[in-house]
N, C-alpha and C positions, 0 to 999 in steps of 0.2 A: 579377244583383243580386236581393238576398231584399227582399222589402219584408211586413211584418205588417199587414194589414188590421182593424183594430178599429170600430166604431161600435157609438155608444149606449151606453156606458159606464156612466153616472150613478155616478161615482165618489161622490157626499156620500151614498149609500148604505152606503158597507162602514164598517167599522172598520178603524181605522190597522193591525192586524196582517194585517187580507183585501188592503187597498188594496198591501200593502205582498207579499203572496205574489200577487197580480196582475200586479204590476212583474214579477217572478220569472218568472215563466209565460213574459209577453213577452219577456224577454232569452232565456230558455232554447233557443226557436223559431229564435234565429240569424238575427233580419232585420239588413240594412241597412240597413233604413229603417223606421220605423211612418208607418203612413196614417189616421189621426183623425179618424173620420166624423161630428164634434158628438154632443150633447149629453153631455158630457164631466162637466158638470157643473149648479150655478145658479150666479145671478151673485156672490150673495157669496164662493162657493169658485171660480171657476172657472180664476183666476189661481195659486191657491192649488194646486190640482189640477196645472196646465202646470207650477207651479215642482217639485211633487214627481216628476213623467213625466220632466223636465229631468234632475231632479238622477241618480234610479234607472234611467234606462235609455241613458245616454249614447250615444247616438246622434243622426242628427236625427231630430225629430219632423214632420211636415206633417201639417197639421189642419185644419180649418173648426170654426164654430161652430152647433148644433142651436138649436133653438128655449128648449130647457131652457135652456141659458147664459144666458138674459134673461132670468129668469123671479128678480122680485124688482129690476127693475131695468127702464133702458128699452135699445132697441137702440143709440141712439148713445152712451149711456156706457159699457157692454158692451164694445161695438167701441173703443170709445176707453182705456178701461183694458186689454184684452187687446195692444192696437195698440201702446202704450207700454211693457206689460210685455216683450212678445217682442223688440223693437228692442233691448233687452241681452241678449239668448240669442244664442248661436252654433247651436245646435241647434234650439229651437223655430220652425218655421217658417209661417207663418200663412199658408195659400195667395191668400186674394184680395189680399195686400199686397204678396205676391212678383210675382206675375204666370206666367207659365213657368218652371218647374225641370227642367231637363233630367235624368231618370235615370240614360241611356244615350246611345249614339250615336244611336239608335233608336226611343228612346220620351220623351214631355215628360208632364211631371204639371201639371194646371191643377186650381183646386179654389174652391169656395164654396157656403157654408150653404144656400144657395138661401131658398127661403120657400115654403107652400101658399099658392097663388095665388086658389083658390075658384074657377076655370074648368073643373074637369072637375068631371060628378055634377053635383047639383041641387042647388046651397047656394040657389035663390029660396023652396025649399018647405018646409026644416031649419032650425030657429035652433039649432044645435047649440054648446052654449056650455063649448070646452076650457079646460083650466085656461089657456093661453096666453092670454084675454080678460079671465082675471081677474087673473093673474100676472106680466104685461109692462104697464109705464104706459103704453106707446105704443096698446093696446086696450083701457085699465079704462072708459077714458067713451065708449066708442063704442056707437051702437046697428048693430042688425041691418046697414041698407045703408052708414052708415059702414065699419063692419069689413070690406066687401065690395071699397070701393075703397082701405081701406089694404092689404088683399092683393094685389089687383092691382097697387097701386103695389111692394110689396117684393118680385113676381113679377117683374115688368119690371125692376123695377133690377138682381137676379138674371143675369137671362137678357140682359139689356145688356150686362155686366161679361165673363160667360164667352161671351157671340159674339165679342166684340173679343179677351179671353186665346185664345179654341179657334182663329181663322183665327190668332193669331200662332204658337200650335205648330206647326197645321197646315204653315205654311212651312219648320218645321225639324227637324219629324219625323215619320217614316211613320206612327208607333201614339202615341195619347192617350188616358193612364188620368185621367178627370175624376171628384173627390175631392168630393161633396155628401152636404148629408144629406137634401133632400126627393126621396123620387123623382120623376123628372122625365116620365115617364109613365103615364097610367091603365094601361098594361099590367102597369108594375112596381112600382105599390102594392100589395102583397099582405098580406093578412088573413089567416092559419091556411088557407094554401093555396089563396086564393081568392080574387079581384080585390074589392077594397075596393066597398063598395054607394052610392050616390048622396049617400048622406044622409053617408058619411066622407070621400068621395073628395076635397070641395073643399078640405079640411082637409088631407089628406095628399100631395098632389101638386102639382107645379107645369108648369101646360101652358105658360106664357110658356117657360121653359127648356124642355122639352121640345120646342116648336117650334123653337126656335134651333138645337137641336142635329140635329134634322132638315136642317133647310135645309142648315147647314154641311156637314153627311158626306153629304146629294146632291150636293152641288160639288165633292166631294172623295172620287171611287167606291175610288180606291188608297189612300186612308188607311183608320187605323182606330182606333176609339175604344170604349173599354171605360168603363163609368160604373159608379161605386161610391157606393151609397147606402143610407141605413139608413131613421129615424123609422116604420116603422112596427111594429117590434120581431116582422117574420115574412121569413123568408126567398123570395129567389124567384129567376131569370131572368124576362129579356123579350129576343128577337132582335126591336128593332124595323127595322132596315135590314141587308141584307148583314153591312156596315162595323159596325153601332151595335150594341153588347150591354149589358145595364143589370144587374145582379148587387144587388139590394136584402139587405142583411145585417141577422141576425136579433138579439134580445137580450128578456133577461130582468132584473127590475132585483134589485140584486143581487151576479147571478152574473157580469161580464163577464167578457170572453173574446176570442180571438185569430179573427176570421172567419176567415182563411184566410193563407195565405202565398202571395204571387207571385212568382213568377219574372220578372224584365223586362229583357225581353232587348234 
């Protein structure tokens, strides 16, 4: 199986004739699957965006949603309109809805947006203020140590969700490609080829999932799990276990593009 690996897209960038030789690009590549690593879009187009990916690239789609998705909106209407919109798609496949989707005989795909959880780096000494604080209602009225425990709370739920979906592949298949868009380790947030600095990291990564997924592939030394993640628009690896590799994909806004093509065997 070909599967297309995309993230970070920001499709309400292009114009309908780029958005539409981008579709192009992706069929040309010959996946059997595309893998949709958020920020896809914001919340007024984002629906708008799935239906046009639907309609041009017939195949199925599996995605998560980026932090950009809610931007203009809050997270549970977001999830609530995308959750309703995909339930009529045959193709569009929204991974934390589905739970496990088997590839192969061989490998299961699990997937969720994750969130920066503000535990790795020194968010106590940075009031570092992303457009997400002012562009999501769920952080317009929060100060400094509010914002601190609604990240921690959307790290936790995060990393709740994919420990419960990761042991269920784990049961049914040797190899798990897990589909997010925060990297889920300080190793595999990278900056212009360098591990993100104190003052970014709490912003861009989430240690709640990253622990999970630790814990899970040490109880589990025969399996093996590949993680696909974007946000922070710089490429990298991290081997953080044997079993665990984290592949963070790059982007430019704009220009999207085809990460890479897997093979899943």
């Amino acid at each position: 199986m070909r599967a297309a690996w995309i993230t970070d897209p920001h499709l309400e960038h292009l114009r309908p004739d780029h958005l539409d030789a981008f579709c192009r690009d992706v069929s040309e590549v010959g996946p059997d699957v595309v893998l949709l690593g958020g920020d896809i879009a914001v919340a007024r187009n984002v629906v708008a965006m799935l239906s046009t990916l639907d309609d041009a690239l017939r195949r199925p789609i599996y995605f998560v949603l980026g932090n950009h998705d809610y931007y203009g909106s809050s997270i549970s209407d977001v999830r609530a309109k995308v959750g309703a919109f995909v339930s009529g798609s045959r193709a569009l496949r929204w991974l934390p809805a589905i739970g496990v989707a088997r590839l192969t005989e061989e490998t299961a795909l699990i997937g969720h947006g994750g969130w920066a959880d503000g535990r790795y780096g020194d968010y106590a000494n940075h009031d570092l203020m992303l457009s997400d604080y002012r562009l999501i209602d769920d952080f317009r009225t929060l100060d400094h140590a509010d914002r601190l425990r609604k990240l921690n709370a959307l790290g936790d739920e995060a990393a709740a969700r994919l420990a419960e979906t990761l042991e269920e592949a784990l049961r049914v298949s040797r190899r798990v490609v897990l589909l997010t868009h925060v990297p889920p380790f300080m190793e595999a947030c990278w900056h212009e080829g360098r591990i993100s600095t104190p003052e970014f990291l709490p912003h861009f990564s989430c240690k709640a999932v990253g622990d999970a997924l630790t814990s899970a592939m040490r109880s589990h030394p025969d399996n093996e799990l590949l993680v696909l993640c974007g946000h922070t628009h710089s490429a990298g690896e991290a081997r953080i276990l044997p079993n665990l590799l984290v592949r963070t994909g790059d982007a430019v806004y704009g220009q999207p593009r085809v990460q890479d093509v897997l093979t899943v065997e």
